[in-house]
C-alpha positions in Angstrom: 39.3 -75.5 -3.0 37.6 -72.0 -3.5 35.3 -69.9 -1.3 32.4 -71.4 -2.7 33.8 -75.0 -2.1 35.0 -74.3 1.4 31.3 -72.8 2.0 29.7 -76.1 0.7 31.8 -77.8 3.1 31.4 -75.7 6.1 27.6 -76.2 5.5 27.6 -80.1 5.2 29.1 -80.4 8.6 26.7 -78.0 10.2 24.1 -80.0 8.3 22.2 -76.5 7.2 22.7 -73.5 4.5 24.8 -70.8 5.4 25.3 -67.3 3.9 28.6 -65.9 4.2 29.0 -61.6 4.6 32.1 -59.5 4.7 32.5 -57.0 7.7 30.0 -54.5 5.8 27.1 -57.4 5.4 27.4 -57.6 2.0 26.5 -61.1 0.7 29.8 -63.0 -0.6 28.5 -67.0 -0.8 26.1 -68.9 0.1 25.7 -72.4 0.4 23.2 -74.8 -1.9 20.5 -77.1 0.0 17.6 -79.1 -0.5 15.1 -78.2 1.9 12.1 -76.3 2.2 12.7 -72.9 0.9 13.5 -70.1 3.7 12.0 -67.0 2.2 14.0 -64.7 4.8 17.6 -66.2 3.7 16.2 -66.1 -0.2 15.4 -62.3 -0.1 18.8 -62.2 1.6 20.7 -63.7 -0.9 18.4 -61.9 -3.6 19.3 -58.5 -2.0 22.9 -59.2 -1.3 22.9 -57.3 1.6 22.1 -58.1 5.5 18.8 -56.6 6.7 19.6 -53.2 8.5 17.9 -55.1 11.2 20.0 -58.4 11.0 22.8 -56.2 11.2 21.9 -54.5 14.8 21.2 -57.7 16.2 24.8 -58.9 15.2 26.3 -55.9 16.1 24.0 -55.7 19.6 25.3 -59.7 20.5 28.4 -58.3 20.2 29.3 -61.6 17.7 32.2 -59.5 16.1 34.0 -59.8 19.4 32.9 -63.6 20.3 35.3 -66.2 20.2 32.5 -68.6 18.4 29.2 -68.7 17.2 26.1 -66.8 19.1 22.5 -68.2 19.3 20.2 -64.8 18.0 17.1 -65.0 19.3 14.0 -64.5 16.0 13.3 -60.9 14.7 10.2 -60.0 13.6 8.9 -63.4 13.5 11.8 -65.1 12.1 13.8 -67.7 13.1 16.9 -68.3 15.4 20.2 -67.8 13.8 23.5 -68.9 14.8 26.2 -66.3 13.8 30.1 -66.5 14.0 32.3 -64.4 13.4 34.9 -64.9 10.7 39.1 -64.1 11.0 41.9 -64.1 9.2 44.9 -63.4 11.9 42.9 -62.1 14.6 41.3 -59.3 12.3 37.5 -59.6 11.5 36.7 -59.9 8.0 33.2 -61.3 8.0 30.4 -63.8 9.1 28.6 -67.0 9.2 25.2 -67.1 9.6 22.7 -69.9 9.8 19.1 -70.6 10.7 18.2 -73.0 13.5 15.2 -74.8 15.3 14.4 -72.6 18.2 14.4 -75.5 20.8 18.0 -76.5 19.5 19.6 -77.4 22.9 23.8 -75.8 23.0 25.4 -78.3 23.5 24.3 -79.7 19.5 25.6 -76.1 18.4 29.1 -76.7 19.5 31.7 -76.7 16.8 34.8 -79.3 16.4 37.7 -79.0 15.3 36.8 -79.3 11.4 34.3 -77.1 11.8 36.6 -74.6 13.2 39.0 -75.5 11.2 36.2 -74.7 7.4 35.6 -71.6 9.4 39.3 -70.7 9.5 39.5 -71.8 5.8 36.7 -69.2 4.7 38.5 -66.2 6.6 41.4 -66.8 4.8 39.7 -66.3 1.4 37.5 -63.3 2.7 40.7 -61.6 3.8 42.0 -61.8 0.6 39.5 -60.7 -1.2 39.5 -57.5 0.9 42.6 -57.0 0.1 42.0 -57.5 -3.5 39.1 -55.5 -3.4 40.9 -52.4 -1.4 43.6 -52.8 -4.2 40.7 -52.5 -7.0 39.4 -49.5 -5.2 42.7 -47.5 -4.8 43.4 -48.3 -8.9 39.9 -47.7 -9.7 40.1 -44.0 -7.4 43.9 -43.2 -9.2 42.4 -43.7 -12.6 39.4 -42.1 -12.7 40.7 -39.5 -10.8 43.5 -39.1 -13.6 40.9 -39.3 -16.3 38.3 -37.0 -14.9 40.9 -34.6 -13.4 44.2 -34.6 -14.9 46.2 -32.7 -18.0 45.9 -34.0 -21.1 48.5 -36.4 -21.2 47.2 -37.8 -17.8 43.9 -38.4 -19.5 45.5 -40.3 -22.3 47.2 -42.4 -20.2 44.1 -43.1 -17.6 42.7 -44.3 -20.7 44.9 -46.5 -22.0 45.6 -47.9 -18.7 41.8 -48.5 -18.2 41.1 -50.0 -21.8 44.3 -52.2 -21.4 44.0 -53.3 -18.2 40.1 -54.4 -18.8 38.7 -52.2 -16.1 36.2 -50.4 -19.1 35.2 -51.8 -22.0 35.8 -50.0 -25.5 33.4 -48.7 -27.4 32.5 -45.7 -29.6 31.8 -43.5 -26.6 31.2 -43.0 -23.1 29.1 -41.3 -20.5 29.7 -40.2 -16.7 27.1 -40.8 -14.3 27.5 -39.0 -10.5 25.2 -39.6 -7.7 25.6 -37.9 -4.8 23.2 -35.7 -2.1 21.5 -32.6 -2.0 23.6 -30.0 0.3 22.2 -31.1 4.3 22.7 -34.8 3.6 25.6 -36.7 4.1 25.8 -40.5 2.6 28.8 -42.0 4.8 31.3 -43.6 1.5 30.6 -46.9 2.1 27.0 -46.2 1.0 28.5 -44.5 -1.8 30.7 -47.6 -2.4 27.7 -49.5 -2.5 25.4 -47.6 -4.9 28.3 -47.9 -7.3 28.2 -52.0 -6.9 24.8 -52.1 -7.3 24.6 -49.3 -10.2 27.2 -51.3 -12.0 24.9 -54.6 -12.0 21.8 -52.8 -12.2 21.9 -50.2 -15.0 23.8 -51.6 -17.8 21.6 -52.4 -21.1 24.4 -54.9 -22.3 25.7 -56.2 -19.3 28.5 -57.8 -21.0 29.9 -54.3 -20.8 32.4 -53.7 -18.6 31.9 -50.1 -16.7 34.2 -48.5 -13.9 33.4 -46.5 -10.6 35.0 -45.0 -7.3 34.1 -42.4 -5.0 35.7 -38.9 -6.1 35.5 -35.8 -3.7 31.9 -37.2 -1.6 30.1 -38.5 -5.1 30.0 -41.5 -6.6 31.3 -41.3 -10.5 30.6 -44.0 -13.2 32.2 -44.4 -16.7 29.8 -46.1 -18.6 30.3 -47.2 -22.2 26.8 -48.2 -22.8 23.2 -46.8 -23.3 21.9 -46.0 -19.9 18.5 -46.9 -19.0 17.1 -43.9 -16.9 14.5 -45.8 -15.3 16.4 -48.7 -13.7 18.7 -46.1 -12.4 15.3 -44.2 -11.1 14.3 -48.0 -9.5 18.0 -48.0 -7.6 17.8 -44.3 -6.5 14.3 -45.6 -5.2 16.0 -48.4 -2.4 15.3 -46.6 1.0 19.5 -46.9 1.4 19.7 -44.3 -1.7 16.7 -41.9 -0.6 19.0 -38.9 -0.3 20.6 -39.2 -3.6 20.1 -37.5 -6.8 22.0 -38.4 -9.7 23.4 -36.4 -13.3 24.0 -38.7 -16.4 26.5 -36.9 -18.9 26.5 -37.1 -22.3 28.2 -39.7 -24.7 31.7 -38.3 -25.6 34.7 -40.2 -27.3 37.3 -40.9 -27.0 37.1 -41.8 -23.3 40.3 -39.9 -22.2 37.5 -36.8 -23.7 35.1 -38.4 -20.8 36.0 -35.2 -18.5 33.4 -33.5 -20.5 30.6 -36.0 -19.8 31.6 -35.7 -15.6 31.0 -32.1 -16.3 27.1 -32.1 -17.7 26.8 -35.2 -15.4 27.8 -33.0 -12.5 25.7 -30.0 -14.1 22.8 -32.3 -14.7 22.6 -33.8 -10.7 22.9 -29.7 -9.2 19.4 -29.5 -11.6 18.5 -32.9 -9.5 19.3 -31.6 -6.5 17.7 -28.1 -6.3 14.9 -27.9 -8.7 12.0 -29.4 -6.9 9.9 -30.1 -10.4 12.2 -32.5 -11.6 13.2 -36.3 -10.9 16.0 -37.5 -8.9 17.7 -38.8 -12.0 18.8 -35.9 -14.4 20.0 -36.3 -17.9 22.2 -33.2 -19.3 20.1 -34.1 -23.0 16.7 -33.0 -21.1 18.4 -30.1 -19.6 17.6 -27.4 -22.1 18.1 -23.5 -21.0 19.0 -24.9 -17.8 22.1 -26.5 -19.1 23.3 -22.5 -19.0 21.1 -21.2 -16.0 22.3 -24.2 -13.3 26.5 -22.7 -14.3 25.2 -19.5 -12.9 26.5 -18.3 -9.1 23.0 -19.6 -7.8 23.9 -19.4 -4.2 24.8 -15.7 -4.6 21.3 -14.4 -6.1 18.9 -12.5 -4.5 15.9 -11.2 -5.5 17.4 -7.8 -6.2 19.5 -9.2 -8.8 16.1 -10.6 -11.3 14.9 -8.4 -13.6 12.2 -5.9 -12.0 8.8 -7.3 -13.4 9.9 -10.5 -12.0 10.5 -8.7 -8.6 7.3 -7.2 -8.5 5.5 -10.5 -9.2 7.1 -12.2 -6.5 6.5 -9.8 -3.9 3.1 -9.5 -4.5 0.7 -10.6 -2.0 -0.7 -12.9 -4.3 2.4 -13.3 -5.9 3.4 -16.8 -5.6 -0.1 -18.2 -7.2 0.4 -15.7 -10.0 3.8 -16.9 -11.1 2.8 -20.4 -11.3 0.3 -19.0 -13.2 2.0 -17.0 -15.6 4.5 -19.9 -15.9 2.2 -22.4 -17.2 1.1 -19.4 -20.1 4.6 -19.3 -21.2 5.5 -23.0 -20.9 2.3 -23.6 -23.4 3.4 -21.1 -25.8 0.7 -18.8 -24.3 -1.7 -20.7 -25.4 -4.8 -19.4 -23.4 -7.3 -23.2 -23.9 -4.1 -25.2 -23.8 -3.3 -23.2 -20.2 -6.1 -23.6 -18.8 -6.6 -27.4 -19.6 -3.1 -28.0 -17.6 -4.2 -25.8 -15.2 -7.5 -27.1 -14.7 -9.3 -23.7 -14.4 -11.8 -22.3 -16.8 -10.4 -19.4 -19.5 -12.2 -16.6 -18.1 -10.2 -17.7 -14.7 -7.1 -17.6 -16.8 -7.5 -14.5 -18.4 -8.6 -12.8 -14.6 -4.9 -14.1 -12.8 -3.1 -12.6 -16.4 -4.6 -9.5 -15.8 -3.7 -9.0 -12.7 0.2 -10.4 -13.9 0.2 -7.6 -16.2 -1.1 -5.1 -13.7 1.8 -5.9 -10.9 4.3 -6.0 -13.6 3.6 -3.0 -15.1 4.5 -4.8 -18.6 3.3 -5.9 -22.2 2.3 -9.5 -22.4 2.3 -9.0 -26.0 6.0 -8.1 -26.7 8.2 -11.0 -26.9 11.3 -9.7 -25.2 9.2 -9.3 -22.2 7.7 -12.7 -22.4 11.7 -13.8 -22.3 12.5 -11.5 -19.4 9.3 -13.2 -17.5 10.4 -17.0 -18.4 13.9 -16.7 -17.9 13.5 -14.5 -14.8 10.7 -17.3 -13.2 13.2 -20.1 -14.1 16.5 -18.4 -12.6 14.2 -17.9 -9.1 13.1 -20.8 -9.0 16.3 -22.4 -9.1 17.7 -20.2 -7.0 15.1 -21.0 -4.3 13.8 -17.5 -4.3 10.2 -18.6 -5.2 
């Protein structure tokens, strides 16, 4: 019999649904029923994961150290569960949890010995599936890590290894996706491990595609051999369990051992995500533009001695920080006075007030072209820099 027939089983003699989770509350089965539907177990099961708040109260009835099930009282308006802990050889590898009546007296909550016995049956899967899943990791990690990281001849035979064994579809190309957070945030990997599940079911635009991912280094990596749609990915990054993350999609390279490059402008594209505060928490190395150069620069070490002097000036001006945005938006519209204003929101004589008084601090030429370059470029670099 498999899980999901041993789960069907272990339900019909409690006479109620069950979901079974793994020691991290992932969702792994769930039983079928007939009843009224419970909207808490549905979003649940739609979610795949425990509640952060289900998962306190398991962790506060100490259940993972019961020797049988544990009567939770109703969060939040809910209703009683009954939770029990699942083994495999003394070592917890997940739970059972079930909805109850709340005036459901004990001694109807005992278990016998075939209850015990489905229970037992279920911990013997869920252990092996750990296993099997630790063993998918650890192949998963050496791959990728050999593709991404190796010589040559590493990459080639990451590769083949991948494309042979299943693990990635092949196709005409692939991309690298990384997600990880900004510097003074610190995802634990088991989130990581998780945004790579869910990113893997998520994203994909064929999802008969199969795509690969482990953890490399504290960031999630993805090689993807399909289109990706930026928006779903936007909508995952968007869970609250993600909030911190920013992510870098490479471009398409072939053939996959050449998918090193894509990790590259994927990792290039999510240090954009991370420290420019104007753009999305989903970076594409296509959209990058001049910053596809500026973001390789030794950011970190800049300081404002090291932009070009009309730049300096600007900045340390009293009114300075106005003034920039200003001229900014001049030289993003191709100086375009009406069209700068309009995105702005300020009338032209307005405009053409804060550019005199640019041109005045800088001591410079509007007018000449290099200059113009020296201004956006030297804006751009601060900004990204943080030294705006």
């Amino acid at each position: 019999m498999n899980l999901e027939g041993h789960v069907q089983a272990y339900a019909d003699r409690l006479s109620r649904p069950i979901i079974v989770f793994d020691v991290d509350f992932n969702v792994i089965a769930f039983s079928i029923h007939d009843r009224d539907v419970d909207h808490a177990r549905l979003a649940i099961i739609l979610s795949h994961k425990g509640s952060s708040r289900a998962r306190e109260s398991i962790k506060e009835y100490r259940v993972g150290h019961a020797d049988g099930p544990v009567r939770i009282p109703p969060l939040d308006g809910g209703q009683t569960r009954h939770v029990a802990p699942v083994r495999h050889e003394g070592h917890l590898v997940g739970y059972v949890s079930s909805t109850i009546p709340e005036d459901t007296p004990d001694e109807h909550l005992i278990e016998d010995d075939a209850i015990r016995e489905s229970r037992a049956q279920i911990g013997v899967i869920l252990a092996a599936m750990a296993l099997g899943n630790r063993e998918d990791e650890d192949r998963a990690l050496r791959l990728i890590t050999a593709l991404l990281d190796g010589d040559r001849d590493q990459r080639t035979r990451a590769a083949d290894e991948l494309l042979t064994g299943g693990l990635v579809s092949p196709v005409p190309h692939y991309s690298v996706i990384t997600l990880a957070a900004p510097s003074g945030f610190d995802p634990s990997s088991a989130a990581l491990r998780l945004v790579i599940d869910r990113a893997l079911s998520a994203i994909p635009v064929f999802p008969a595609l199969k795509a690969v991912g482990t953890v490399v280094d504290g960031e999630a990596v993805l090689v993807v051999p399909y289109e990706i749609d930026r928006d779903r990915l936007v909508g995952l990054l968007d869970l609250p369990a993600f909030a911190s993350l920013r992510a870098g999609i490479g471009g398409a390279h072939a053939p996959l051992a050449d998918a090193y490059r894509s990790r590259r402008e994927a990792r290039i594209a999510a240090r954009g995500a991370a420290i420019d505060p104007t753009r999305d928490r989903v970076v594409h190395w296509e959209d990058l533009g001049l910053d596809r150069m500026l973001l390789q620069l030794p950011l970190e070490t800049l300081t404002r001695s090291d932009l070009p002097g009309s730049v300096q000036r600007l900045l340390e001006a009293q009114s300075g920080p106005d003034l920039a945005h200003t001229l900014e938006a001049y030289l993003d519209c191709g100086c375009d006075a009406q069209r700068t204003a309009l995105e702005l929101h300020v009338h032209r004589s307005t405009l053409y007030y804060r550019l005199d008084r640019v041109r005045a601090i800088t001591d410079v030429d509007l007018s000449d072209g290099l200059i113009r370059r020296e201004l956006h470029t030297g804006l751009r670099v601060a900004t990204l820099a943080g030294l705006r």
